[in-house]
C-alpha positions in Angstrom: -33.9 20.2 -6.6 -34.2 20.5 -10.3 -31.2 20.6 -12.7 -31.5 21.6 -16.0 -30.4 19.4 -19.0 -26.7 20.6 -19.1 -26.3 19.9 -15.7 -27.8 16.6 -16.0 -25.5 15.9 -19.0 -22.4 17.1 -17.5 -23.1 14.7 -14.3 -24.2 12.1 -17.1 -20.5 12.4 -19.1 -18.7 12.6 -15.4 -20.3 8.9 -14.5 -19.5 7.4 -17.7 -15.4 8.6 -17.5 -14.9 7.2 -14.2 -12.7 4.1 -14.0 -11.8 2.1 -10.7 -9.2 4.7 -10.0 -11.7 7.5 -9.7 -12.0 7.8 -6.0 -15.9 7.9 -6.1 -16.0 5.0 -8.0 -13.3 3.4 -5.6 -15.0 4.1 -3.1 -18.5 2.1 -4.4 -16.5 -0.6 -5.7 -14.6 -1.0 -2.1 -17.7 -0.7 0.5 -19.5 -4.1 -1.4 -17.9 -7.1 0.6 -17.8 -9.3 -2.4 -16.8 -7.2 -4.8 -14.1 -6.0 -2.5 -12.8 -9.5 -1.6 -12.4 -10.2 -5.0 -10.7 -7.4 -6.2 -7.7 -7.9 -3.2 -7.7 -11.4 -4.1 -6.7 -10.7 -7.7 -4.7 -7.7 -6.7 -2.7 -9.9 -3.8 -3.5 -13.2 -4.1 -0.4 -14.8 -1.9 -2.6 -12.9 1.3 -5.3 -16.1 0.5 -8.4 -14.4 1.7 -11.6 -15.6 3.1 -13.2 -13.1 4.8 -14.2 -9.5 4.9 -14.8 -8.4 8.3 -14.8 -4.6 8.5 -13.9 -1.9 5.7 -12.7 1.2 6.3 -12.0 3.4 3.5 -9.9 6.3 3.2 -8.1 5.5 6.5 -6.2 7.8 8.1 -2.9 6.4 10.0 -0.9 8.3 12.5 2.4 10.3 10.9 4.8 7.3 9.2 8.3 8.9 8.5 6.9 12.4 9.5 4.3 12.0 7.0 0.6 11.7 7.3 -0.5 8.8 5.3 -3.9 7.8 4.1 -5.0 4.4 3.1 -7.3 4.2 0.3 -7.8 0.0 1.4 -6.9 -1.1 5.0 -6.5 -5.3 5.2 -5.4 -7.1 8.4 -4.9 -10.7 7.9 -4.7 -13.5 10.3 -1.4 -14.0 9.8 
């Protein structure tokens, strides 16, 4: 597939704008272990975690006060 050089560009502009809250770069940030760990630790540091067992992201959870709700993180700690 070949794109020519406005295409390219426009794709070029859209990567540098994102920010952690752009949901593709969420996304990447959230499916590295380590850099996931780190970023909930800082976020919620009371929750003391060690360990990153399984991430799920974008997790859908059954209706919660007739609402559909969608998690963009998912933690379960031992507690």
């Amino acid at each position: 597939m070949h794109h020519s050089l406005d295409e390219v560009a426009k794709y070029e502009q859209q990567w540098n704008e994102m920010t952690i809250t752009s949901d593709p770069m969420f996304g990447m940030v959230i499916e590295n272990k380590e850099i996931c760990i780190q970023l909930i630790q800082r976020a919620l540091p009371h929750l003391q975690l060690k360990e990153i067992v399984n991430i799920e992201t974008q997790k859908d959870v059954g209706n919660v006060a007739a609402k559909k709700v969608r998690y963009d993180v998912y933690v379960l700690d031992k507690r």
